[in-house]
C-alpha positions in Angstrom: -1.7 -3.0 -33.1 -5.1 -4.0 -32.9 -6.3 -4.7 -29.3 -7.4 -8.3 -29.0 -11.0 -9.2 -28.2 -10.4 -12.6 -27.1 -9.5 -14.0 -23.9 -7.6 -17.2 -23.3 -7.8 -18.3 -19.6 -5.3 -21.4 -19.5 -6.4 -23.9 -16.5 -3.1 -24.4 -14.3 -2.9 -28.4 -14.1 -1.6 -29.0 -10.4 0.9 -31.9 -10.5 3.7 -31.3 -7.6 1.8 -29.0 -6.0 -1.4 -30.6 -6.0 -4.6 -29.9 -3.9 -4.6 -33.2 -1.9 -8.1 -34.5 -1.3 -7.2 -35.6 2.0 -8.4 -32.8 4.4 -5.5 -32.9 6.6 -3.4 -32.6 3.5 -4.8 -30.1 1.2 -2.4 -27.3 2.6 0.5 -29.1 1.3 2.8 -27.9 -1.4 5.5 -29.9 -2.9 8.2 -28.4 -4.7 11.4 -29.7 -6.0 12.7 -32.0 -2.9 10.9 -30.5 0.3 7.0 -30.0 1.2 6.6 -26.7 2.6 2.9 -26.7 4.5 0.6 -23.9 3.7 -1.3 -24.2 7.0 1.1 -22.4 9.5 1.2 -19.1 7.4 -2.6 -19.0 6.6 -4.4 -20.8 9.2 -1.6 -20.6 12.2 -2.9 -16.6 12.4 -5.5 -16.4 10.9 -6.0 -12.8 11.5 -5.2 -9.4 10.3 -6.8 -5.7 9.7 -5.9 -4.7 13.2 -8.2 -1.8 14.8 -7.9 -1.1 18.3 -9.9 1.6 20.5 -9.2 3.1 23.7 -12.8 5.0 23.5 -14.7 1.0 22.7 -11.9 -0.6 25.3 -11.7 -3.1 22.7 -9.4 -4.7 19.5 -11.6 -5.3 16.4 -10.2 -8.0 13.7 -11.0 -9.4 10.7 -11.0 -13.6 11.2 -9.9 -15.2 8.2 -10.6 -19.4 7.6 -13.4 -20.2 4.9 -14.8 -16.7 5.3 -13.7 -13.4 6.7 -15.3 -12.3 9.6 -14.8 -9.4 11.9 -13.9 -10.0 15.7 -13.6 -8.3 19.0 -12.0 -8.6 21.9 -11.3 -6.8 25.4 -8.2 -4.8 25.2 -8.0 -5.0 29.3 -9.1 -8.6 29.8 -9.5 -11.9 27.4 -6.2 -11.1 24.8 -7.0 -14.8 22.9 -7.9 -13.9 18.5 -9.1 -17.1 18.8 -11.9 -16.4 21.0 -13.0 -13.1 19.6 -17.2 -12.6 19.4 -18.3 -12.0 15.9 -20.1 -9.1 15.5 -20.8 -8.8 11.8 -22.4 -11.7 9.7 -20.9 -10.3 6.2 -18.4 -12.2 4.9 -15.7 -9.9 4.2 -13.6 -11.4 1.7 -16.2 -10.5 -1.0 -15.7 -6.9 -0.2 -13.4 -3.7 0.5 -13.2 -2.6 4.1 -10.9 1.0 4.4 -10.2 2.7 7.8 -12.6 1.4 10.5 -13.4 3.9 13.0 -14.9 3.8 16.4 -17.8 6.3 17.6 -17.9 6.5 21.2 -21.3 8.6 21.5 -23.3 5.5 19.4 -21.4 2.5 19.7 -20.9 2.1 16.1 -17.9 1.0 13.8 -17.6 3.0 10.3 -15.2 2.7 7.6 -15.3 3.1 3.9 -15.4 0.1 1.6 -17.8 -1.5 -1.1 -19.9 -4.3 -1.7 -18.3 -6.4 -3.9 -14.5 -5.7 -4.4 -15.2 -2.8 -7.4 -14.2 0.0 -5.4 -17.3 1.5 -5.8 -16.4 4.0 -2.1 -19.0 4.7 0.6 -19.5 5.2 3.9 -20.9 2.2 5.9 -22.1 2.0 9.5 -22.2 -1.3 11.7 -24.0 -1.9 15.3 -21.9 -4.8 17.0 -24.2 -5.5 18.9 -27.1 -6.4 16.5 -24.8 -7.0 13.7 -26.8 -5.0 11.2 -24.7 -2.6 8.6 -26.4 0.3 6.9 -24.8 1.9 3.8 -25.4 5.8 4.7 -24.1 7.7 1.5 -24.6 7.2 -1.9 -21.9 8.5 -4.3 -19.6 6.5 -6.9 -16.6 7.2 -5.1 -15.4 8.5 -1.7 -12.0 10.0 -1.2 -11.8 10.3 2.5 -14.3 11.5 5.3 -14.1 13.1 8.9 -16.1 13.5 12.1 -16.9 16.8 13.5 -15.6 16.9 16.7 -19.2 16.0 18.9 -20.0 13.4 16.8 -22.9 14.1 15.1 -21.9 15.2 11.3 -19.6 13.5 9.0 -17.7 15.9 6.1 -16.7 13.7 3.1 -15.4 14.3 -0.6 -17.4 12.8 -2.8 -16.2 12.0 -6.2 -18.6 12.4 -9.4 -17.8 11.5 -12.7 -14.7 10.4 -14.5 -11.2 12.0 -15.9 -12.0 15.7 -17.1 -15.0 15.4 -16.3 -15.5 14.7 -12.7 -16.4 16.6 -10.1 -15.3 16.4 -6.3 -17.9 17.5 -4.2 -17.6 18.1 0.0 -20.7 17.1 1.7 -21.8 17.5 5.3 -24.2 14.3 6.6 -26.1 15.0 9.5 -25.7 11.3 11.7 -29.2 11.7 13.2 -31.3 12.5 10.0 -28.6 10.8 7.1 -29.2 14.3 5.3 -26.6 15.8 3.1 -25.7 18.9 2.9 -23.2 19.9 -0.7 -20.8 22.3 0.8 -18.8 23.2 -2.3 -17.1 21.5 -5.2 -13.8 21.9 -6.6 -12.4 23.5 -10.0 -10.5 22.1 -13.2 -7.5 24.0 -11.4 -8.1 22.4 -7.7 -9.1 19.1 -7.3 -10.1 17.3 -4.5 -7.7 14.1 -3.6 -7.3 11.3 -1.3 -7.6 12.3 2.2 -9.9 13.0 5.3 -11.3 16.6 5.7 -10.5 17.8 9.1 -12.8 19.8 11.0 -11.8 23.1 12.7 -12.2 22.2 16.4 -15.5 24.9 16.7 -16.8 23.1 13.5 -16.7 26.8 11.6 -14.5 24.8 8.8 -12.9 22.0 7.3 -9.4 22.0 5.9 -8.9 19.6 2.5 -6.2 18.7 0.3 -6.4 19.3 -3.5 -4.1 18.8 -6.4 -3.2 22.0 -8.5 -4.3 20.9 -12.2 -4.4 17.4 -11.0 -0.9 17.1 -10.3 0.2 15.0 -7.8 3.4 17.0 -7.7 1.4 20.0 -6.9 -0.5 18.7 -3.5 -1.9 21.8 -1.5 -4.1 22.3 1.9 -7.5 24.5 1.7 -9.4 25.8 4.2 -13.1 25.9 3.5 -15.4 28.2 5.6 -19.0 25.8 5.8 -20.7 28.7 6.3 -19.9 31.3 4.0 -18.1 28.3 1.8 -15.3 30.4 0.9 -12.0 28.8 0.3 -8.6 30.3 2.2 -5.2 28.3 0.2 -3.1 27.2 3.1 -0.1 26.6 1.0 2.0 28.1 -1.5 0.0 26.8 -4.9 2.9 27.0 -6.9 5.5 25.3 -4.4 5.5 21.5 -5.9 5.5 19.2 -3.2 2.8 15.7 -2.9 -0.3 15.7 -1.4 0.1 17.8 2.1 -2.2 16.2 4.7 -3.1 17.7 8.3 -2.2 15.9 10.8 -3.5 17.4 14.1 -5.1 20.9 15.9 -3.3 22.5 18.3 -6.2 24.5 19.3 -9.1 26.2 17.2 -7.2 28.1 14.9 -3.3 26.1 14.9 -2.5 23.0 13.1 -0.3 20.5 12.7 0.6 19.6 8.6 2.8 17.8 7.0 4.3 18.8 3.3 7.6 17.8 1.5 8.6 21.1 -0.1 12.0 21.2 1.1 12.5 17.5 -0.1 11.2 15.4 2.7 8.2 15.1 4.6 8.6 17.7 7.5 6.1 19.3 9.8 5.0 22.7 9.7 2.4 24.8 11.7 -0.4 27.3 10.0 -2.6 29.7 12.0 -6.1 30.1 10.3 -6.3 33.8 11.6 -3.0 35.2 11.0 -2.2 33.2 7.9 1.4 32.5 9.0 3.2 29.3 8.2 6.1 28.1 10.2 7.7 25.0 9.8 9.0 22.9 12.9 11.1 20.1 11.3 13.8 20.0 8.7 14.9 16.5 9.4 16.4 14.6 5.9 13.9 11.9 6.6 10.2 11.9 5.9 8.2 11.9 9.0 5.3 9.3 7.9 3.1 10.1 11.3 2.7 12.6 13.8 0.0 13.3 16.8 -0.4 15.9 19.2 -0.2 14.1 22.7 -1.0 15.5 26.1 1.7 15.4 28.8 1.2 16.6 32.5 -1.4 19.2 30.1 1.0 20.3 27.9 1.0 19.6 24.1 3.9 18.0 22.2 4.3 16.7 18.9 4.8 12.7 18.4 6.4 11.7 15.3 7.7 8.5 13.7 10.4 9.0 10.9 10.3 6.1 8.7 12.3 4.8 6.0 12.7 1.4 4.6 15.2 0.0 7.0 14.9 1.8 10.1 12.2 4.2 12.0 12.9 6.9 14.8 10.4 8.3 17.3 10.5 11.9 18.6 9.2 14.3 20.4 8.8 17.6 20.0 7.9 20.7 21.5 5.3 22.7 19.3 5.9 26.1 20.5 10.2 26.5 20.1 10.1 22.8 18.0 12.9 21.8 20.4 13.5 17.9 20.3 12.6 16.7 23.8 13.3 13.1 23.1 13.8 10.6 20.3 14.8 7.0 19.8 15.8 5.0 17.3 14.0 1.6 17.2 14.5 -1.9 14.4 10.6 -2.1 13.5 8.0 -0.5 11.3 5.5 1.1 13.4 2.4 3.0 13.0 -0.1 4.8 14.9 -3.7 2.7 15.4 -5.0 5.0 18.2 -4.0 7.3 20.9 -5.3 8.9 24.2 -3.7 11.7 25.6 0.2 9.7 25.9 -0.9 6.6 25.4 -0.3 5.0 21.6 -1.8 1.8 20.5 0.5 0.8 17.4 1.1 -2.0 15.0 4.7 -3.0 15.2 6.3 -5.1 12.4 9.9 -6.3 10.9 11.4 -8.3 8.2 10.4 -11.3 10.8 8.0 -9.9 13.2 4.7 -10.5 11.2 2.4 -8.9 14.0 2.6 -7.7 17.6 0.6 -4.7 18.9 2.4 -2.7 21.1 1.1 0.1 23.8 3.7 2.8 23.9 3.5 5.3 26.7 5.7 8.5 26.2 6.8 10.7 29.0 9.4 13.6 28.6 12.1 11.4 29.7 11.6 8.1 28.0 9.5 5.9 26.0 7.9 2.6 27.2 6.9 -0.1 24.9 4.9 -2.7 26.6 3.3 -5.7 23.7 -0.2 -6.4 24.4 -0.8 -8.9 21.2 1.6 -11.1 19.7 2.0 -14.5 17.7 2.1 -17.3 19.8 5.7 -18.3 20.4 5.7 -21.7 18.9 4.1 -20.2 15.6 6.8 -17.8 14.9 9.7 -20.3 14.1 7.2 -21.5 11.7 6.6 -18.7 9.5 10.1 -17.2 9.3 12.7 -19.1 7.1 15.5 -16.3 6.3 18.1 -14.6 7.1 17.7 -11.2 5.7 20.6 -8.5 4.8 20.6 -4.9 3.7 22.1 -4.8 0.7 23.5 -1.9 -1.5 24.0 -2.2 -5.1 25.0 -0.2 -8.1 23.0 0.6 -11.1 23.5 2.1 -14.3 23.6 6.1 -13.8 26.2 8.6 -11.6 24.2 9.7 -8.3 25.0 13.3 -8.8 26.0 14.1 -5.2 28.7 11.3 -5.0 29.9 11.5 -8.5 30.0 7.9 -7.8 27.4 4.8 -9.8 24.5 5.5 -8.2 23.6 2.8 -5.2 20.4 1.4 -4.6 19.0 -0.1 -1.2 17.6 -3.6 -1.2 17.1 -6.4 1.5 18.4 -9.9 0.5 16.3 -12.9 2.0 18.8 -15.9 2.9 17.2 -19.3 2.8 17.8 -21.2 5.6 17.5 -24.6 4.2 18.7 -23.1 -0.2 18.3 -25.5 -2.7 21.0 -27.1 -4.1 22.8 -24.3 -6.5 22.0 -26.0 -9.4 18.0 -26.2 -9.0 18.7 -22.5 -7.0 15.8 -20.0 -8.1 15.7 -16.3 -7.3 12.7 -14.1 -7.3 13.2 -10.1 -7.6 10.5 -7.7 -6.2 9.7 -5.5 -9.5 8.4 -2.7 -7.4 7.5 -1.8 -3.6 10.3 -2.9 -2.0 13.4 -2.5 0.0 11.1 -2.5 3.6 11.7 -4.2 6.4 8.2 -5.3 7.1 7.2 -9.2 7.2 6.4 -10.6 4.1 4.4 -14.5 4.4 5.2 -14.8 0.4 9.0 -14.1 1.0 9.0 -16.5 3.8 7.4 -19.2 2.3 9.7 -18.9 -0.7 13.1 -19.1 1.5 11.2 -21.7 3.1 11.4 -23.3 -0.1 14.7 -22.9 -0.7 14.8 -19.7 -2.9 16.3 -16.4 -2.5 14.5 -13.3 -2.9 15.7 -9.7 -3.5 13.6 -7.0 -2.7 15.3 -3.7 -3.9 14.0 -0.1 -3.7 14.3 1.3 -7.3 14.0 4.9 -8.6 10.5 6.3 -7.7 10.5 4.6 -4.2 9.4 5.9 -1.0 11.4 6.4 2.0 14.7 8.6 0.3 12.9 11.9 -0.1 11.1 14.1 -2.9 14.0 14.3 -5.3 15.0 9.7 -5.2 10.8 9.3 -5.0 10.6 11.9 -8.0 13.4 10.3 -10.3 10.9 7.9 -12.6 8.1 11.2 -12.6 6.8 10.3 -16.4 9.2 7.7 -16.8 6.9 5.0 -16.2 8.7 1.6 -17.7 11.9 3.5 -18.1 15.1 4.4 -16.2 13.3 2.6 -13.2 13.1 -1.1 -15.9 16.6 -0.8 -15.8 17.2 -0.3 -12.1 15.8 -3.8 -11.6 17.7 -5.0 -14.7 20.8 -4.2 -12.7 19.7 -6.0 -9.9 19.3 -8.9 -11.9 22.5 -8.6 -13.1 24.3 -7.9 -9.5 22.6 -11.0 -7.8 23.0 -13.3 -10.4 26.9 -12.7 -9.8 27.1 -12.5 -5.9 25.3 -15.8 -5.6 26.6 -17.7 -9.2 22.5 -18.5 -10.4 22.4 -18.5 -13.9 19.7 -15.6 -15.5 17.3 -18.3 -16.6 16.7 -19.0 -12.5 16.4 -15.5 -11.8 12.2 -13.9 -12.4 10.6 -10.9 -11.3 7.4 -10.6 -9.3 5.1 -7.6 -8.4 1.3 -6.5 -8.0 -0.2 -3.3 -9.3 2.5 -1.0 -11.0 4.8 -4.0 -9.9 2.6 -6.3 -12.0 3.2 -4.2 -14.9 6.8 -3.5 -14.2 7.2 -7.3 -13.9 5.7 -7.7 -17.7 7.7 -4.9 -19.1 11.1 -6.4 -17.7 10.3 -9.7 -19.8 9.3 -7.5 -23.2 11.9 -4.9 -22.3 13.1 -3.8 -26.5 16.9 -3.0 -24.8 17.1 0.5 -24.6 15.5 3.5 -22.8 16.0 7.3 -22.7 19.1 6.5 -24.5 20.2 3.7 -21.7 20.9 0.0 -22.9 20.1 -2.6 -20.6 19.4 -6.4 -21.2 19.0 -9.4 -18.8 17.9 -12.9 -20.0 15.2 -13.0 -16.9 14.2 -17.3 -16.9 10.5 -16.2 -15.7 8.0 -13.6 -13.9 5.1 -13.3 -11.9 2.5 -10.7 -12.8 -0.2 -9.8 -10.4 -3.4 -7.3 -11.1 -1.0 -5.5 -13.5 -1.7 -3.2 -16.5 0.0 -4.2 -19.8 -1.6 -0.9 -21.9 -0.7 2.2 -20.3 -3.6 4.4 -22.4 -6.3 1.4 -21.9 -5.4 1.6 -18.2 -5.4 5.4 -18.0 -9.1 5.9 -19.9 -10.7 2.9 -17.5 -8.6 2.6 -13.4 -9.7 4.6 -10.7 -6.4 6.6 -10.3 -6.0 8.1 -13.6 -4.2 11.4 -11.9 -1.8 8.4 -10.7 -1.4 7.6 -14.5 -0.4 10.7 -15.3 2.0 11.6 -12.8 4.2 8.5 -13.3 3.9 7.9 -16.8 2.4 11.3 -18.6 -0.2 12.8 -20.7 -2.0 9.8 -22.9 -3.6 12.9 -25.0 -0.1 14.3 -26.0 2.4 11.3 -25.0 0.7 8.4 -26.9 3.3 7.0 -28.9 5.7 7.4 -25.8 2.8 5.4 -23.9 1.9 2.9 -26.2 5.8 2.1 -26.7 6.2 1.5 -22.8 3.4 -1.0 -22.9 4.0 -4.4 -22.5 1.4 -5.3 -24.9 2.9 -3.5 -27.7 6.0 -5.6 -27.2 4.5 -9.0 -26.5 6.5 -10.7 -29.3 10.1 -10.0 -27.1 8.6 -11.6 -24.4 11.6 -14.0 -22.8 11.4 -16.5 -20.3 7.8 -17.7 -18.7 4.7 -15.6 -17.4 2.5 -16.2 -14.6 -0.6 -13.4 -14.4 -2.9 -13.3 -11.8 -5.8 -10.6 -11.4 -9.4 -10.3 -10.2 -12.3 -10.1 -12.6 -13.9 -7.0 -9.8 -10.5 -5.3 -10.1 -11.6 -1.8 -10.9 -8.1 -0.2 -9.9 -6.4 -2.0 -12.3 -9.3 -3.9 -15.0 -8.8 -7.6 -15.3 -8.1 -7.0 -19.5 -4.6 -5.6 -19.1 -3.8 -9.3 -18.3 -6.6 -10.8 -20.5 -5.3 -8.8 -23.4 -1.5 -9.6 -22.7 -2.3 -13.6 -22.2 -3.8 -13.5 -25.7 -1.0 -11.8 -27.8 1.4 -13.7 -26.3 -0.3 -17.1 -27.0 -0.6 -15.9 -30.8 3.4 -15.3 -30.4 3.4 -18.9 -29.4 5.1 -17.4 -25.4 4.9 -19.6 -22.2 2.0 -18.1 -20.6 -0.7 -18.7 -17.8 -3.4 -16.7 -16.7 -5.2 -17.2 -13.4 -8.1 -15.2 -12.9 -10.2 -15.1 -9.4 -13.7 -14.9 -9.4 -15.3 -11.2 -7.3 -12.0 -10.2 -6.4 -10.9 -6.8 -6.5 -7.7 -5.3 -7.1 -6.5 -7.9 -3.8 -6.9 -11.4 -3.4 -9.1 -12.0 0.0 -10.8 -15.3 1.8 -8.7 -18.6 2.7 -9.5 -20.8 -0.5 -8.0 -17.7 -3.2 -5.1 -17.4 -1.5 -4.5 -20.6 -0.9 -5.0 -20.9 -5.0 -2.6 -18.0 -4.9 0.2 -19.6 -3.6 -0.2 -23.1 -5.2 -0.5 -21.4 -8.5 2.7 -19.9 -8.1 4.6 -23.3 -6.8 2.8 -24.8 -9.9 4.6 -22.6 -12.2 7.6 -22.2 -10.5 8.1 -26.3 -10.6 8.1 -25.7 -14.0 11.6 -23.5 -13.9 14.4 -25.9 -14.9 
C-alpha cells in the first residue's frame, strides 16, 4: 500500500459540548442529560510537577491557568500553591521539563527538557532568584545526567546520531568553566540507555547502564574508570534481565543496584574492588525504589515494592539483608527527596489525586505526617466513582494454574450512571490496572460512564516473565487480551458492544486503532468484538514508519521486532495496512512537535480511512509534544472527546 501524502484535518463542530462565550461558562460540558463543569478538575488545582528539597527548604511547582509557570514555596512556613512566588518567566507549556534538581552550593534548579516540545534533550540551568535560564550543553539528545558528589561536575550521556548509527557518548562538564570533557563512547555491542551515571563517591568513576546489542532484554551496569577510561562489566552480559539501574552507595566502593534476573525487580550489592555480587532481596514483587537512609549512623536500605493495586515499604539491613520493618500501605508512593530518615514523597490513589507526605522511619515504626494536600471541599468534586479490583479471564491457560489465564483490572463505578440504555463504557487499551488518580476517569464516571482499566499481557507490576509475554508481539496476543475485556464487561454490566470504545496514548494510542482494524486472528488466536468507538491519542498506526523516525527505536524493536527482517510481520500489525476493517468511530488526537511518536501515524491513518469512507476525526494541537500541556489544550482535549462521545448512540 502506498503511504498517503495527504492530510485531512476534520474541524470538530462543538454542538453539546460547546465552548460558551460567557466567561463564567466556557468550562462547561454538556453531555447527554447532565453538565459536568470542567473548572473543578483543571482550575480547582491548578498544579502539578511536584519537586520538593530539604537542601533549598522549599516545594517547587509548575502553576498551570493560561500558561504554565513554575512556583515555590517554604516547605516549613507558608504551605498555600496559590501563593507560590514565580521564579521563572518561561511559559512551560510550550516545552519539556524532566527531573528538576536542586544544587545546594549555587542555588540553582537543573533538569533536562527542550525548547519547544520536540524532545530535542539538554541540560538547563535556572537562578530563582533572577529568573534567568541558561541552556549549558549542546547535544541532540540526553539520556540521563549526574552530579559529582561536591557539586562542581556534571557526567551525562549524550546521544549522537540515529538507529545504527548513533553514538552514545559520556561527557564530564566542569560547572564553573561549562567545558566538556568526552570520557568514552559506547560500542554496536553496548549501548548507552536511559539512566543517570552515578559517580563513585571519590569521583574516580561513574557507573552506567547499557543495553547488550540494543536489547532491552539485555540491560547491564558498567563501571567506567574517568581516568584511565576503562570499562569494568558489573553484571553478567549474558543474564537477560531490563535496564539495571544503581540505586545508591554504601560507601566508596559498595552499591546498592537493582536488576530483575531472577524475575522481579530485587536488590543486589556489588563491590568495585573485589568484584563480588550479592543479592539482598528475592521478594516476588518488583521493588520500584530504594535509598540508603541514615539511622542513629547506621545505614539501612528503604524500599517501596509496588504493584498495581497495592505498595509495601521495608526496611532492610544491608549487611545480613534482615527485614527490620515493613508495612503495607493503600497508596502509590514515590520518593521526591530524602535526608538522612526523612522522605519527602508524592502519595496518590484511585481517588487521592495529590498529597505530599513526610515519612520519618525509625527501626520500630514508620510515621507518615501530610504536609500538602487538596483542599477538603475540592476533593468531593473531582472524584465521581466507586472503583473495584476486578479479575477476569482471557483467552490462553496461565501455565502455573492450568487454569484460563486471569487478568487484573480496576472497574470505575459511576456514581450518578446513565440510564442503561444511553450507558457507554470506555476501556484503557494499554497502561493500566493502577491505582493512581486519573482526572479523565473521573470526569467520565462523573458523566455517567464506566470505565475499565485492565492490565494486559506486557504490563508492569507482575514480574519479568507477565511484563515479557507480548516481547515482539506488538498488536498481538496482547489485542486480544483487551478483546476479552470487551467481551467480559459487556456481559457483567448488559451494555451492548456498540457502547463499549477503547482509549489510549502512545503504544495505547496504537493499540486503540489496531483493536478497531483488528483482521480476527493472531498467532493462530481468533478473537472479534464489535467495539461502537475509540479514542486514539499520539499513537503510531505504521509500525516500520514509526521505527525509522521516534526517538525510541530500541523500544520498537523490543516489543514488536526487527523492521529489517520482520517487515511483512510489521506491516501486517499496522493499523494503517488494515484501515478498510476499521469498525465503529475514531477520535485521534496528537501534537504536530511530537517527536516520540510523529504527528503522521495519525495524519496518515485519518486519510485512508476517509478514502474508505470510515467515521473519523482528527485533532491536531499546535507545538505540542508527545503530551498535551497549558490550560486552553487540555481544555480542547476534553471537549473534543465529549464532542465525539455525544455522537455514540
Amino acid at each position: 500500500m502506498k503511504r498517503p501524502t495527504c492530510v485531512f484535518i476534520f474541524i470538530i463542530l462543538l454542538n453539546s459540548c460547546q465552548l460558551q462565550t460567557n466567561d463564567s461558562n466556557n468550562r462547561l460540558i454538556e453531555f447527554k442529560d447532565r453538565k459536568i463543569d470542567l473548572k473543578p478538575y483543571v482550575e480547582g488545582f491548578p498544579y502539578t510537577r511536584f519537586a520538593p528539597f530539604y537542601d533549598a527548604g522549599k516545594l517547587y511547582y509548575f502553576h498551570q491557568d493560561s500558561t504554565t509557570m513554575m512556583k515555590e514555596i517554604s516547605l516549613s512556613g507558608e504551605s498555600e500553591l496559590s501563593k507560590g512566588i514565580l521564579v521563572s518567566d518561561i511559559d512551560f507549556s510550550k516545552r519539556n521539563v524532566w527531573d528538576i534538581r536542586y544544587h545546594k552550593e549555587d542555588n540553582h534548579l537543573y533538569w533536562t527538557g527542550d525548547e519547544i516540545n520536540d524532545e530535542v534533550l539538554n541540560i538547563y540551568r535556572l537562578n530563582p532568584q533572577t529568573r534567568t535560564v541558561k541552556k549549558i550543553t549542546d547535544a541532540p539528545y540526553i539520556f540521563g545526567w549526574n552530579w559529582d558528589q561536591p557539586k562542581n561536575q556534571i557526567a551525562y550521556i549524550a546521544r549522537l546520531g540515529v538507529m545504527e548509527e548513533r553514538l552514545g557518548e559520556l561527557r564530564i562538564l566542569d560547572l564553573e568553566t561549562l567545558e566538556e570533557t568526552p570520557i568514552s563512547t559506547d560500542t554496536p555491542e553496548f549501548r548507552f540507555t536511559w539512566s543517570d551515571p552515578s559517580w563513585q563517591p571519590e569521583g574516580k568513576g561513574v557507573v552506567v547502564s547499557l543495553n547488550k546489542n540494543a536489547d532491552r532484554t539485555f540491560g547491564n551496569l558498567v563501571y567506567i574508570d574517568i581516568k584511565s577510561k576503562k570499562w569494568m562489566m558489573i553484571t553478567d552480559p549474558d543474564k537477560p534481565r531490563d535496564t539495571a539501574a544503581l540505586l545508591d552507595w554504601l560507601n566508596n566502593n559498595e552499591f546498592i543496584y537493582h536488576s530483575n534476573e531472577d524475575g522481579y525487580f530485587n536488590l543486589y550489592r556489588f563491590n568495585i574492588k573485589s568484584k563480588i555480587t550479592r543479592q539482598i532481596t528475592s521478594f516476588e514483587k518488583d521493588i520500584a525504589y530504594a535509598k540508603i537512609v541514615t539511622i542513629e549512623n547506621q545505614k539501612y536500605i528503604f524500599a517501596i515494592i509496588n504493584n498495581p493495586i497495592e505498595s509495601e515499604i521495608v526496611l532492610i539491613n544491608p549487611d545480613d539483608a534482615q527485614i527490620i520493618n515493613r508495612q503495607l500501605v493503600d497508596l502509590n508512593i514515590n520518593i521526591l527527596d530524602y535526608h538522612k530518615n526523612r522522605l519527602l514523597i508524592r502519595s496518590t490513589s484511585a481517588t487521592i489525586k495529590f498529597q505530599i507526605d513526610e515519612l520519618v522511619i525509625s527501626k520500630d515504626k514508620f510515621t507518615f505526617s501530610t504536609i500538602i494536600e487538596i483542599p477538603s471541599e475540592l476533593k468531593y468534586k473531582i472524584v465521581h466513582s466507586r472503583n473495584e479490583r476486578i479479575e477476569y479471564p482471557t483467552f490462553d491457560i496461565d501455565p502455573e494454574t492450568g487454569k484460563p489465564r486471569m487478568l487484573h483490572a480496576f472497574l470505575y463505578h459511576p456514581i450518578n450512571p446513565l440510564p442503561p440504555d444511553q450507558q457507554i463504557v470506555m476501556i484503557q487499551s494499554f497502561y493500566g490496572g493502577s491505582n493512581r488518580y486519573s482526572t479523565l476517569t473521573q470526569i467520565l464516571t462523573e458523566a455517567g460512564i464506566y470505565v475499565l482499566s485492565p492490565a494486559p499481557r506486557g504490563s508492569y507490576g507482575y514480574g519479568q516473565e507477565f511484563a515479557a509475554l507480548n516481547d515482539k508481539d506488538l498488536g498481538g496476543n496482547e489485542i486480544i487480551d483487551i478483546i476479552y475485556a470487551g467481551k467480559y464487561i459487556s456481559k457483567q454490566l448488559g451494555v451492548p458492544a456498540e457502547h463499549i470504545g477503547v482509549y489510549g496514548g502512545s503504544h495505547g494510542g496504537y493499540a486503540t486503532m489496531r483493536l478497531l482494524t483488528f483482521p480476527g486472528e493472531i498467532n493462530g488466536n481468533i478473537a472479534h468484538f464489535d467495539w461502537g468507538f475509540g479514542i486514539s491519542r499520539a499513537g503510531f498506526s505504521d509500525i516500520i514508519h514509526f521505527y525509522k523516525s521516534c526517538n525510541i527505536p530500541d523500544w520498537v524493536t523490543l516489543e514488536a521486532g526487527d523492521p529489517a527482517t520482520e517487515e511483512v510481520k510489521l506491516k501486517d500489525r499496522s493499523p494503517l495496512y488494515h484501515a478498510d476493517k476499521m469498525i465503529g468511530k475514531l477520535l485521534l488526537l496528537h501534537g504536530t512537535n511530537d517527536k516520540r511518536v510523529p504527528v503522521e501515524g495519525s495524519r496518515w491513518m485519518a486519510d485512508s480511512l476517509r478514502k474508505y469512507q470510515k467515521d473519523v476525526t482528527l485533532v491536531e494541537f499546535e507545538g505540542q509534544g508527545h503530551g498535551v500541556k497549558g490550560l486552553d489544550n487540555t481544555i480542547t482535549r476534553y471537549k473534543a472527546w465529549f464532542e465525539f462521545l455525544d455522537s455514540i448512540n
